[in-house]
KOLSE-933373 format. One record per residue (C-alpha): x, z, y; residue in three letters; residue number from 0. Coordinates in Angstrom, 3 decimals, decimal comma. Each point is the difference from the previous one (the first is absolute). Example, Ala and Ser with C-alpha at 12.3 -4.5 7.8 and 13.67 -1.06 7.14 Angstrom:
# residues 2
<atom X="12,300" Z="7,800" Y="-4,500" residuo="ALA" num="0"/>
<atom X="1,370" Z="-0,660" Y="3,440" residuo="SER" num="1"/>
This chain:
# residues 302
<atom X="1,777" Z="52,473" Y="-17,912" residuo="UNK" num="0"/>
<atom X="2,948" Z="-0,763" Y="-2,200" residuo="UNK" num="1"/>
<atom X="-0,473" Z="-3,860" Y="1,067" residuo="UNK" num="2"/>
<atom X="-0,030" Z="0,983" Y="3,589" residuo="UNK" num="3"/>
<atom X="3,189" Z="1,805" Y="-0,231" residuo="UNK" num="4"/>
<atom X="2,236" Z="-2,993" Y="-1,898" residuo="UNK" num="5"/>
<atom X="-1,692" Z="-2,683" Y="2,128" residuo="UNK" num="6"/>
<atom X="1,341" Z="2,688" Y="3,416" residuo="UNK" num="7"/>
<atom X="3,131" Z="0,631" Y="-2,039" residuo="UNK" num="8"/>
<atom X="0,246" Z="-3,790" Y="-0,311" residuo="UNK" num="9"/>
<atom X="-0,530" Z="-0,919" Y="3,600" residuo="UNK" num="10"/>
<atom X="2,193" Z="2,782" Y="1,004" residuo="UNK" num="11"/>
<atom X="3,211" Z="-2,070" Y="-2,059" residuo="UNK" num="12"/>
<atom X="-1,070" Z="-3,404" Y="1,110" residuo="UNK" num="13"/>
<atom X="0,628" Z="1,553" Y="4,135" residuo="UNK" num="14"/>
<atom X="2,951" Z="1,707" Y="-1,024" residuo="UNK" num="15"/>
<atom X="1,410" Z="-2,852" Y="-1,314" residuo="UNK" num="16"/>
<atom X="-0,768" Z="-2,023" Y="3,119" residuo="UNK" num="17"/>
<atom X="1,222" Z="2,514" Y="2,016" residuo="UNK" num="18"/>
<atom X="3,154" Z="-0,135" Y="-1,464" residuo="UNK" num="19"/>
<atom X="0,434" Z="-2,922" Y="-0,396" residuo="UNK" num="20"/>
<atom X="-0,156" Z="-0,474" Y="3,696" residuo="UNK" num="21"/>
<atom X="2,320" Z="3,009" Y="0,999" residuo="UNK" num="22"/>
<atom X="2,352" Z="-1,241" Y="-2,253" residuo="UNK" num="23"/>
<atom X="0,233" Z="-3,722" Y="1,727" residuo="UNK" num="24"/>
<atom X="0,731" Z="2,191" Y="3,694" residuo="UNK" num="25"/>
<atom X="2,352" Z="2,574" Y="-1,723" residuo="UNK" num="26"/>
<atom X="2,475" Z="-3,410" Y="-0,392" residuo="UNK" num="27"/>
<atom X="-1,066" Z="-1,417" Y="2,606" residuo="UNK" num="28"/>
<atom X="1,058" Z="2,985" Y="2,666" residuo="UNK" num="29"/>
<atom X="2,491" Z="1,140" Y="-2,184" residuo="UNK" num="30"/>
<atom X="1,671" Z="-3,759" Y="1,607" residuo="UNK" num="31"/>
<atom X="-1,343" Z="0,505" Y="2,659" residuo="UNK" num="32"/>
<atom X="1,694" Z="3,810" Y="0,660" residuo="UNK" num="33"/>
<atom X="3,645" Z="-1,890" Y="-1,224" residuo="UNK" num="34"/>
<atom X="-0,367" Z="-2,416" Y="2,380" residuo="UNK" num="35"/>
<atom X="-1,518" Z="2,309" Y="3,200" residuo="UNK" num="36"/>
<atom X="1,907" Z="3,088" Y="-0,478" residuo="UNK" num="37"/>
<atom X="-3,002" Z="1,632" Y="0,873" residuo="UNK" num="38"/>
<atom X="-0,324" Z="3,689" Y="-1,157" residuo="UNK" num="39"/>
<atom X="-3,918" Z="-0,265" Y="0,214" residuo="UNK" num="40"/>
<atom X="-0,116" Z="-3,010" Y="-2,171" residuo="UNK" num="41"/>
<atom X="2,221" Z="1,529" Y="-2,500" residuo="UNK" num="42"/>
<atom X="-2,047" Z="3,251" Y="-0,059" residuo="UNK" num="43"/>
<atom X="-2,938" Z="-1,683" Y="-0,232" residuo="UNK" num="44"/>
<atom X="1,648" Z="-2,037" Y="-2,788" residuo="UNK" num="45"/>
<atom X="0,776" Z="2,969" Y="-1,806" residuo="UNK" num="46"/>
<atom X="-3,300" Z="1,419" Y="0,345" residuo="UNK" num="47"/>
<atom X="-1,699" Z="-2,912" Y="-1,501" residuo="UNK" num="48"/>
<atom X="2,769" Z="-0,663" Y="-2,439" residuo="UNK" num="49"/>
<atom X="-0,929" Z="4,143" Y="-1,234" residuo="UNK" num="50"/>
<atom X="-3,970" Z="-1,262" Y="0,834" residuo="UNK" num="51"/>
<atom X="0,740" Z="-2,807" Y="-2,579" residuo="UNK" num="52"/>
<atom X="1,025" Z="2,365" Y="-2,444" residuo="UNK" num="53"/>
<atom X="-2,936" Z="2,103" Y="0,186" residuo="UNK" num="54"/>
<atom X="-2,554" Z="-2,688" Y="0,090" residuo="UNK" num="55"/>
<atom X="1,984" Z="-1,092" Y="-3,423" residuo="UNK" num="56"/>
<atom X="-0,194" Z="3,650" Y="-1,158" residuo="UNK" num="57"/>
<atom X="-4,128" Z="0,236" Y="1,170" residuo="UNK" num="58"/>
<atom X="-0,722" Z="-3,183" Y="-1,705" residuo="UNK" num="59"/>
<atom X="1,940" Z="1,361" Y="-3,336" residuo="UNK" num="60"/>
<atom X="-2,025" Z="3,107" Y="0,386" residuo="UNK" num="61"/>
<atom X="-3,365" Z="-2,005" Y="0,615" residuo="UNK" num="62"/>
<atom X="0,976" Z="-1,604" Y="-3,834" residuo="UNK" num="63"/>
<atom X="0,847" Z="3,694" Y="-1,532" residuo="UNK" num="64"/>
<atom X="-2,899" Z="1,318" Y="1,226" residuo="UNK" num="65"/>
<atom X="-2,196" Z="-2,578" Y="-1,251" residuo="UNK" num="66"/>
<atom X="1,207" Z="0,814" Y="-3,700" residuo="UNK" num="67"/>
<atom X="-2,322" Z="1,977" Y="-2,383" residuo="UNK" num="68"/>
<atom X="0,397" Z="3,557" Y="-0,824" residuo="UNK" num="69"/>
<atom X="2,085" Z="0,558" Y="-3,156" residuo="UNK" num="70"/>
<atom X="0,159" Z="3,373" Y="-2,865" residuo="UNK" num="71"/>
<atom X="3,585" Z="0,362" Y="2,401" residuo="UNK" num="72"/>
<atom X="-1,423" Z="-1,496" Y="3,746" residuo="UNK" num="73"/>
<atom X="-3,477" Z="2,030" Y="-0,532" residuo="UNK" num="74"/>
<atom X="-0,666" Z="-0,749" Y="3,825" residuo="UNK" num="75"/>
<atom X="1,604" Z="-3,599" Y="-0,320" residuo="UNK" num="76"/>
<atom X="3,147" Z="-0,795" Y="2,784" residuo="UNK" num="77"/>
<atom X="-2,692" Z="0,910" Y="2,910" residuo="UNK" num="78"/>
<atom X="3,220" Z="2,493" Y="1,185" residuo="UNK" num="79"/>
<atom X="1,865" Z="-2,962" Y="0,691" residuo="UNK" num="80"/>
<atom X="-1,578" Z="-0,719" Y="2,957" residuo="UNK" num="81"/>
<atom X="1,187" Z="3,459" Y="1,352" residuo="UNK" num="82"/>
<atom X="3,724" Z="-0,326" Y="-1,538" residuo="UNK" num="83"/>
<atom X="0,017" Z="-3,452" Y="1,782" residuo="UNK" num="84"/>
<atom X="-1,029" Z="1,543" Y="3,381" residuo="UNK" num="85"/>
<atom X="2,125" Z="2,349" Y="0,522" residuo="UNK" num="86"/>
<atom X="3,328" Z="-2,151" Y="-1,175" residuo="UNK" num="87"/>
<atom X="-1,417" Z="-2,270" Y="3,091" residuo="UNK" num="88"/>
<atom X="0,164" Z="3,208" Y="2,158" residuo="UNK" num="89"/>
<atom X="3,715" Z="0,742" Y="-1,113" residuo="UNK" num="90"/>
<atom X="0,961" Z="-3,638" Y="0,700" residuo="UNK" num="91"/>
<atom X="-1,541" Z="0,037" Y="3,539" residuo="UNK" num="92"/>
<atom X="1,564" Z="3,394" Y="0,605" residuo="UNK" num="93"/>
<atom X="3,169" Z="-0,961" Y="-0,152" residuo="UNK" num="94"/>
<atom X="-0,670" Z="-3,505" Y="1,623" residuo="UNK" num="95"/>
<atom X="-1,425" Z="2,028" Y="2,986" residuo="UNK" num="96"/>
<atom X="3,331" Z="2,204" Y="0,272" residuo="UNK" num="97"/>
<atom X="2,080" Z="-2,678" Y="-0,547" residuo="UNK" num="98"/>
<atom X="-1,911" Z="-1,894" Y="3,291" residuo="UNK" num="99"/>
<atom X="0,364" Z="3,125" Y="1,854" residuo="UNK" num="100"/>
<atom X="3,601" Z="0,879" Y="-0,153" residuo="UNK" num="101"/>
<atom X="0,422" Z="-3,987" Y="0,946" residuo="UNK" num="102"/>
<atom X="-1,870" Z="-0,318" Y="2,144" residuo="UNK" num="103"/>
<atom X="1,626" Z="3,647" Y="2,327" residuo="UNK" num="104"/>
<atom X="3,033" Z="-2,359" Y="-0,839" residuo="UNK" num="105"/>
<atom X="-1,058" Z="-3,005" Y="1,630" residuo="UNK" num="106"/>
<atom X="-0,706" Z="1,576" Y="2,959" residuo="UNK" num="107"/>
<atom X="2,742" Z="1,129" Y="0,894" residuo="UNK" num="108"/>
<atom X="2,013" Z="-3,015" Y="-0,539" residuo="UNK" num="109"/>
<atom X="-2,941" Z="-2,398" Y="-0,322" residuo="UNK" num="110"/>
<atom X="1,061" Z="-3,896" Y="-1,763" residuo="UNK" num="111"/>
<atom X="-0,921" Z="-3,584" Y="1,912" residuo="UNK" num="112"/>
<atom X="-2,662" Z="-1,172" Y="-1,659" residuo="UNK" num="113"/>
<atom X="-1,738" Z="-4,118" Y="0,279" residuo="UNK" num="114"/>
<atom X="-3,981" Z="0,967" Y="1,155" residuo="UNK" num="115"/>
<atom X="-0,785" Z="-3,274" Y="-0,872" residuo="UNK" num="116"/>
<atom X="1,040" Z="-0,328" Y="-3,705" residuo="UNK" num="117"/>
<atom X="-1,409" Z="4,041" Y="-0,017" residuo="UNK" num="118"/>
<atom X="-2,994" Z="-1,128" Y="1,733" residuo="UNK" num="119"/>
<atom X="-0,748" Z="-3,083" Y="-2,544" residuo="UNK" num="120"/>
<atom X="0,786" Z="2,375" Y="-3,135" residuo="UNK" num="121"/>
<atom X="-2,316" Z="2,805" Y="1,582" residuo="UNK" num="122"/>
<atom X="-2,768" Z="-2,633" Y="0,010" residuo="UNK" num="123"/>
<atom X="0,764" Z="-0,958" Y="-3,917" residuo="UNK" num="124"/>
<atom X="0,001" Z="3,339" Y="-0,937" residuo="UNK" num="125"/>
<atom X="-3,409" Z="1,217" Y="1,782" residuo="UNK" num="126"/>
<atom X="-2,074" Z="-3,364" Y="-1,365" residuo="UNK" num="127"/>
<atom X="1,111" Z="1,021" Y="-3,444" residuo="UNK" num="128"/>
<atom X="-0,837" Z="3,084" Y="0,373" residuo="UNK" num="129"/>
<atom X="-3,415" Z="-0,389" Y="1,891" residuo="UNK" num="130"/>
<atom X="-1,018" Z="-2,043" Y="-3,382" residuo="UNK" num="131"/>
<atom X="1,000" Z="2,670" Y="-2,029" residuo="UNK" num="132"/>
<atom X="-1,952" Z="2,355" Y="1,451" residuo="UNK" num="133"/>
<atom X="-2,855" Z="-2,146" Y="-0,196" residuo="UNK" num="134"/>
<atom X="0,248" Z="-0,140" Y="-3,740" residuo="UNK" num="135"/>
<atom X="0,485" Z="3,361" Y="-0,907" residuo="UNK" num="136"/>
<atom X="-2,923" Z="1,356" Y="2,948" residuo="UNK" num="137"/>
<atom X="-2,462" Z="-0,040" Y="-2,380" residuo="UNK" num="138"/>
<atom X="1,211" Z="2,149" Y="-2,888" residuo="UNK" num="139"/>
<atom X="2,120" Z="2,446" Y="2,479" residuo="UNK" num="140"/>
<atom X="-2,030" Z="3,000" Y="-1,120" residuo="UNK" num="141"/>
<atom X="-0,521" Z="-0,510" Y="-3,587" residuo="UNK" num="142"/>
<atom X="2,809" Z="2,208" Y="-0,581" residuo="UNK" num="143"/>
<atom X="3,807" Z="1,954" Y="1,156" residuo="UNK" num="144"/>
<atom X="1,302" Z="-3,274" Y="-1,344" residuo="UNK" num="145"/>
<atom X="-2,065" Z="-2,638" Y="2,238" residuo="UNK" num="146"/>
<atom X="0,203" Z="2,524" Y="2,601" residuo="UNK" num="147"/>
<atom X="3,563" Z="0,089" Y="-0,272" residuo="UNK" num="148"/>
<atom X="0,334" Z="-3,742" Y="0,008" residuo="UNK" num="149"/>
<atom X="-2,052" Z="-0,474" Y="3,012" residuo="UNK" num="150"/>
<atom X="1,666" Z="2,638" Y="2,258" residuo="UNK" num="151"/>
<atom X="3,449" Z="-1,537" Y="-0,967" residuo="UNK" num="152"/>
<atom X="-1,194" Z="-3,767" Y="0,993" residuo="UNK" num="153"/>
<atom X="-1,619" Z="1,915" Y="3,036" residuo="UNK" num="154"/>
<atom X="3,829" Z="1,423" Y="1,002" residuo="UNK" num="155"/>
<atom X="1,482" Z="-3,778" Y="-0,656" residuo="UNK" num="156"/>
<atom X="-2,499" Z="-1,235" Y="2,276" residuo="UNK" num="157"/>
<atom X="0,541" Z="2,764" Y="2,895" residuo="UNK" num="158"/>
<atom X="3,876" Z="-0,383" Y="-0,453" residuo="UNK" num="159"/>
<atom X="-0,259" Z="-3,593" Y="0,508" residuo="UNK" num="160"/>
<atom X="-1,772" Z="0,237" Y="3,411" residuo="UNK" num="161"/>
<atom X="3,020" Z="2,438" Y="0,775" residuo="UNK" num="162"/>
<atom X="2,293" Z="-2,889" Y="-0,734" residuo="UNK" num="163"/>
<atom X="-2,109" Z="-2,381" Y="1,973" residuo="UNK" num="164"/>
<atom X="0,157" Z="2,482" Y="3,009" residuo="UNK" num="165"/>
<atom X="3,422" Z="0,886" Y="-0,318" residuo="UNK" num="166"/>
<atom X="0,642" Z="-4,422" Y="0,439" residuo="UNK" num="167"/>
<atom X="-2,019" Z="0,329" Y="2,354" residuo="UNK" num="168"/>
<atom X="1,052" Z="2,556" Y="2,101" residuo="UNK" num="169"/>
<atom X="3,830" Z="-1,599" Y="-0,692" residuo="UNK" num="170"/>
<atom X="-1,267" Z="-3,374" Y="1,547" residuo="UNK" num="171"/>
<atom X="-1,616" Z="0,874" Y="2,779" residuo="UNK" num="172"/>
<atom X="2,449" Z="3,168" Y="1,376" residuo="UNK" num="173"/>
<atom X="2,813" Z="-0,088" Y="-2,221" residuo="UNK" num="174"/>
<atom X="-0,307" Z="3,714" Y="-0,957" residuo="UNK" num="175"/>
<atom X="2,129" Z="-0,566" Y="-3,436" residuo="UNK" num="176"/>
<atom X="-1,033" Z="3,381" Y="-0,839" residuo="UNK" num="177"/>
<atom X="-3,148" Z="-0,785" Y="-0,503" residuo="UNK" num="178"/>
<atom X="0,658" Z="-1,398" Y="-3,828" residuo="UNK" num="179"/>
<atom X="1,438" Z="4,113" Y="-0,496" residuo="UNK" num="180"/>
<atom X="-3,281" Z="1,215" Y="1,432" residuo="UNK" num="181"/>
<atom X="-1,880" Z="-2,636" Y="-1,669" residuo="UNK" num="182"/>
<atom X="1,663" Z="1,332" Y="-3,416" residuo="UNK" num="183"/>
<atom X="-0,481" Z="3,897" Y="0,522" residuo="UNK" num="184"/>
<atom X="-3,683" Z="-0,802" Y="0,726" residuo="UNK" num="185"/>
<atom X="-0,444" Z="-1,569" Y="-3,221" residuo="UNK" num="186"/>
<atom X="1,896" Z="3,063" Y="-1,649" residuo="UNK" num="187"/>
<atom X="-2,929" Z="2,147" Y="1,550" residuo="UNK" num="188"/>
<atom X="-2,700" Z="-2,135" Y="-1,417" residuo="UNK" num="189"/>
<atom X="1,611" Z="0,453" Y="-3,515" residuo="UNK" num="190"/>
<atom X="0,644" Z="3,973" Y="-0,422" residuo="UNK" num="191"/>
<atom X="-3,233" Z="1,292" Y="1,265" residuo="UNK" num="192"/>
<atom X="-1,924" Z="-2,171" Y="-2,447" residuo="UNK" num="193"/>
<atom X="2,316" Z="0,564" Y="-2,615" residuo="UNK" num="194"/>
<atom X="-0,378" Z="3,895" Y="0,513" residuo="UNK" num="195"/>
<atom X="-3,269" Z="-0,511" Y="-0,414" residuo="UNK" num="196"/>
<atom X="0,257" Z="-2,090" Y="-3,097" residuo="UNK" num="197"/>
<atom X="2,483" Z="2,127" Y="-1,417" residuo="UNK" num="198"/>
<atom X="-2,268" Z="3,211" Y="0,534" residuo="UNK" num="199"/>
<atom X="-3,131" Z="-1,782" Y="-1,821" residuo="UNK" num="200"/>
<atom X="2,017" Z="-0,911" Y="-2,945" residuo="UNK" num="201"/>
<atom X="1,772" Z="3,302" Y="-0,519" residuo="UNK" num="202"/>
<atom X="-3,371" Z="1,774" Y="-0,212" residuo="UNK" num="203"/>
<atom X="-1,327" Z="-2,458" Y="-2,295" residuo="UNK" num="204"/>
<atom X="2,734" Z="0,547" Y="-2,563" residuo="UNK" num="205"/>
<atom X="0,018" Z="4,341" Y="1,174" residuo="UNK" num="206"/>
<atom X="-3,892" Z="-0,416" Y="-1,374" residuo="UNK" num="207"/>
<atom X="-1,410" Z="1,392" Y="3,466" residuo="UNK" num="208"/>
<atom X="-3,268" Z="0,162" Y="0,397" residuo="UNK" num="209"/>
<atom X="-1,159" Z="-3,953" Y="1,702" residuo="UNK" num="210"/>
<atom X="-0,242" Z="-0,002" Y="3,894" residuo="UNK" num="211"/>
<atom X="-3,819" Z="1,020" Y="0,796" residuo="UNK" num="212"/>
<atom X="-1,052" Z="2,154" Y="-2,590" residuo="UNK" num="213"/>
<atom X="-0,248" Z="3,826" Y="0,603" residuo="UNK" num="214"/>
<atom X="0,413" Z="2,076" Y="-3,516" residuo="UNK" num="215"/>
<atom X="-1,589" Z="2,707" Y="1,542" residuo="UNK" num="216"/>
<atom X="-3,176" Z="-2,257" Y="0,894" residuo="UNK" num="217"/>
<atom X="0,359" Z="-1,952" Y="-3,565" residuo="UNK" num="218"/>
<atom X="0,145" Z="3,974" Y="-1,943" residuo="UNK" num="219"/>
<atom X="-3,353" Z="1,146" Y="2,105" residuo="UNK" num="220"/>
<atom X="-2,070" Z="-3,183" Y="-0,993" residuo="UNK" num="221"/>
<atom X="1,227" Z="0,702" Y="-3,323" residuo="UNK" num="222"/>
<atom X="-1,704" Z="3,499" Y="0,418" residuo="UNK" num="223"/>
<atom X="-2,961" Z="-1,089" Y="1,193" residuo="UNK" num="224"/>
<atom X="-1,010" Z="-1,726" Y="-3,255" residuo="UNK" num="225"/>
<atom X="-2,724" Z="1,567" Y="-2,106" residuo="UNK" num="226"/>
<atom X="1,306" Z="2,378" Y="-2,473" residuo="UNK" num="227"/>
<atom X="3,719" Z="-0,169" Y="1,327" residuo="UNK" num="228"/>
<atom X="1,398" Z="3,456" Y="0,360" residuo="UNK" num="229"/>
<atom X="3,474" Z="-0,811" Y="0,634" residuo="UNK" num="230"/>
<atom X="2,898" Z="-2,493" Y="0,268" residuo="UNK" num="231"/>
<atom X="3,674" Z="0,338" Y="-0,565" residuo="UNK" num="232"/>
<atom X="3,154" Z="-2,069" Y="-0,864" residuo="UNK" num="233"/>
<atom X="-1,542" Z="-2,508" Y="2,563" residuo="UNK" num="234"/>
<atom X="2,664" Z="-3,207" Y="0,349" residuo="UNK" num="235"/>
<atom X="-0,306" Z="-3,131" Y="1,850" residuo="UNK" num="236"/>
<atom X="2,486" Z="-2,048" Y="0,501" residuo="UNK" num="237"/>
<atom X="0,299" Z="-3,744" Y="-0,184" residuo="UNK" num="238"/>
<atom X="1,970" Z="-2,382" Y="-2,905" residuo="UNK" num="239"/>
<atom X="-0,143" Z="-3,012" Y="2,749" residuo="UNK" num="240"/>
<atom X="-0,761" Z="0,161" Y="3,792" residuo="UNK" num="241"/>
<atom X="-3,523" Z="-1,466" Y="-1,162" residuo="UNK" num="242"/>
<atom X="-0,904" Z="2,167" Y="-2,838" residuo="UNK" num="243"/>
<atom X="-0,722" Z="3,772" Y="0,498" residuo="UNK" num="244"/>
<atom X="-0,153" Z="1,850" Y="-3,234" residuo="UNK" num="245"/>
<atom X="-1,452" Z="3,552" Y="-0,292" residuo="UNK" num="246"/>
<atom X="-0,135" Z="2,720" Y="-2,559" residuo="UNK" num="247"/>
<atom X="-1,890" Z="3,145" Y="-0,137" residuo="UNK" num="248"/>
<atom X="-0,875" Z="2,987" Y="-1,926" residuo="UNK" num="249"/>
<atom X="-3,381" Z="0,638" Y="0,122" residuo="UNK" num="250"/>
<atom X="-1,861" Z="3,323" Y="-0,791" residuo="UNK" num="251"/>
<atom X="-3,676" Z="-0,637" Y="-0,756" residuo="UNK" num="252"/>
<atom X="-2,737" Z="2,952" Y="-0,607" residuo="UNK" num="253"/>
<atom X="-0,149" Z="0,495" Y="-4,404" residuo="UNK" num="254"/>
<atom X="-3,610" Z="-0,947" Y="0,237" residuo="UNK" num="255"/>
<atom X="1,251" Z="-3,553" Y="0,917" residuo="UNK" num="256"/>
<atom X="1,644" Z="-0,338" Y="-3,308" residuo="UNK" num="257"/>
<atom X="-2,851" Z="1,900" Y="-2,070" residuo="UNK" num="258"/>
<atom X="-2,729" Z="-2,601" Y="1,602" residuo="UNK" num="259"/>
<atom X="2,265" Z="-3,387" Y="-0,062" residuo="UNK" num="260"/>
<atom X="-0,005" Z="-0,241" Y="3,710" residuo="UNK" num="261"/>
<atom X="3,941" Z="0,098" Y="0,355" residuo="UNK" num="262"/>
<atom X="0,063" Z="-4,349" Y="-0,588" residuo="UNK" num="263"/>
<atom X="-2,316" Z="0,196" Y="2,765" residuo="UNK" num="264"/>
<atom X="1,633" Z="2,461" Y="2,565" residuo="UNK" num="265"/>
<atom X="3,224" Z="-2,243" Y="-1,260" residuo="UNK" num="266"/>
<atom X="-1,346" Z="-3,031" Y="1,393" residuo="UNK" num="267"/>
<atom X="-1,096" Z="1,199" Y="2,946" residuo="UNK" num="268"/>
<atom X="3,471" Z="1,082" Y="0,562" residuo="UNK" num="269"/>
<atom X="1,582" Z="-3,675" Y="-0,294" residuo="UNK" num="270"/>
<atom X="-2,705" Z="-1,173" Y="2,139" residuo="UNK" num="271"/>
<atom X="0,580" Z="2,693" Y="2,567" residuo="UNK" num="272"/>
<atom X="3,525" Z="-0,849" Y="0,689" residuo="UNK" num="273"/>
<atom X="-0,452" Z="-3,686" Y="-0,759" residuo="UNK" num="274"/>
<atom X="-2,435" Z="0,056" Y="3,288" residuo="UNK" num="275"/>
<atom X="-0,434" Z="2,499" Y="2,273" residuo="UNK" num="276"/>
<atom X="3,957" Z="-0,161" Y="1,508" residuo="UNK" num="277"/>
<atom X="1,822" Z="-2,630" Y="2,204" residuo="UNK" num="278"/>
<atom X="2,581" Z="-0,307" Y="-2,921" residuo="UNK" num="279"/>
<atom X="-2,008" Z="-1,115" Y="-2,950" residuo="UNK" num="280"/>
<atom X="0,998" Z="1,390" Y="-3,400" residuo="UNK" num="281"/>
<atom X="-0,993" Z="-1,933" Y="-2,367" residuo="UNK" num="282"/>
<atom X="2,883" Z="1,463" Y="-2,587" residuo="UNK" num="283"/>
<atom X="-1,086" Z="3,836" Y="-0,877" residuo="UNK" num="284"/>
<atom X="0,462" Z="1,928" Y="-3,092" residuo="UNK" num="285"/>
<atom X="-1,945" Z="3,271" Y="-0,269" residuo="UNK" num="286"/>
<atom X="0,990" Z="2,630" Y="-2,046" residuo="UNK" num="287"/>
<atom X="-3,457" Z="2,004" Y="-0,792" residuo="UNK" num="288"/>
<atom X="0,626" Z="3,829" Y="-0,758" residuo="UNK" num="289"/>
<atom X="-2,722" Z="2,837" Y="-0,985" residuo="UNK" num="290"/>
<atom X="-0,718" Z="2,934" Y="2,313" residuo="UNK" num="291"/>
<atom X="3,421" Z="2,125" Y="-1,083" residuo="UNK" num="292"/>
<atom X="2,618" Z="-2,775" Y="-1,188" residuo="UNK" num="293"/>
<atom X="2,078" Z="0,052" Y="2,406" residuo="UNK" num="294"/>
<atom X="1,371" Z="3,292" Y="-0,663" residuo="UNK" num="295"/>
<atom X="1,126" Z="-1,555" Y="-3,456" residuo="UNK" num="296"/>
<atom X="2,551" Z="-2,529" Y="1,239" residuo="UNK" num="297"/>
<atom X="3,697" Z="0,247" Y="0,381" residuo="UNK" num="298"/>
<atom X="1,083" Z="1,624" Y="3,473" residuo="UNK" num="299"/>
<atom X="2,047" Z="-2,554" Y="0,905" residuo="UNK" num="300"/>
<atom X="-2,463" Z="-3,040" Y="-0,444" residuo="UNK" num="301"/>
């Protein structure tokens, strides 16, 4: 298992690395490209790839934290990171996505000349780079928030480069000059509702909610349902990364279990139960096992 993981942890670096390496060659190349246009949807979409850039940089640093070992000080490793990383992308795109918005009201109301053709030919640039980038990074896009993260932003660069393609387009053929403002505010919509959604998964990550499909309720009554389980309490799970769910548990077993050495095996059958039986595997538990009459011993506000 522990190969598995570095050789996924490795692969997941190597695409990140391509990845941006390739939205870093179209970041200068439209940033020219939006100097020489004037176009509004070139520069957003510059900015948004320019911010993309600097998550993909911030992923791939995460994707070497999190591959460190755990430490007497890191006792879950850097596997946070991941999280931390995420939701600095979902700041960066927030305000990239306001910034486009405001604009791109602006521009409509006093909209710029723009050259389709040069916007046309950097569209093109942009969406080829882009289209291989998403090819490299398809295969690891759910291994984690951070490769999830990745992929949607390469997604957005893609979608906001076929907005710059039809907003040349559209310029060409009618000469509707607002269509580089509309072009830009469309691209502003791709960005927020993604990064809402980012920003949401992130935040309950680090608030230690409990992970997306998993009911407590249904995790406390399989816990019940164990042989010689009376009762449960101080029942947590929560997750240190987006891809591993911890859990912890007190766990009040019959006094005959402890008097006949059964309580190892009721234990076991406990780590197996939620290891298995749920959608979300938890393969991290600690089990507190308590007597019949225990409970009543420990401090109220544990």
């Amino acid at each position: 298992m522990g190969a598995g993981h570095d050789h996924g942890a490795g692969a997941n670096r190597t695409r990140l690395g391509l990845a941006l390496a390739l939205t870093g060659v179209v970041v200068v190349a439209q940033a020219v490209g939006s100097l020489v246009t004037g176009s509004l949807a070139l520069l957003v979409d510059t900015a948004h790839m320019l911010t993309d850039t600097v998550g993909l940089g911030m992923a791939l640093l995460a994707s070497v934290l999190m591959a460190r070992p755990a430490t007497d000080r890191h006792t879950w490793g850097l596997r946070r990171a991941e999280v931390i990383a995420a939701l600095a992308q979902a700041a960066l795109l927030l305000a990239v996505g306001g910034f486009a918005l405001v604009e791109g009201v602006r521009r409509l109301v006093t909209p710029a000349d723009v050259p389709s053709t040069s916007l046309l030919v950097f569209g093109v640039v942009g969406l080829v780079a882009n289209l291989v980038a998403l090819g490299v990074l398809t295969g690891r896009r759910g291994a984690n928030l951070n490769m999830r993260a990745a992929y949607l932003e390469v997604l957005n660069d893609a979608l906001g480069s076929v907005a710059v393609i039809v907003g040349a387009v559209l310029i060409a053929a009618f000469g509707w000059v607002r269509a580089d403002s509309v072009a830009g505010l469309l691209i502003a919509l791709l960005i927020l509702p993604r990064t809402l959604l980012l920003l949401r998964d992130s935040t309950r990550v680090l608030l230690e909610s409990v992970p997306p499909g998993l009911d407590l309720a249904d995790v406390r009554r399989h816990i019940l349902e164990v042989e010689h389980v009376v009762d449960v309490h101080d029942l947590h799970v929560t997750r240190v990364s987006s891809d591993l769910p911890v859990l912890t548990a007190h766990v009040t077993m019959q006094r005959a279990c402890f008097e006949s050495g059964h309580s190892g095996e009721v234990l076991r059958e406990l780590q197996r139960c939620v290891a298995e039986h749920f959608d979300v595997a938890i393969e991290h538990s600690t089990f507190q096992i308590e007597p019949e009459g225990h409970a009543g011993t420990e401090h109220a506000h544990h």
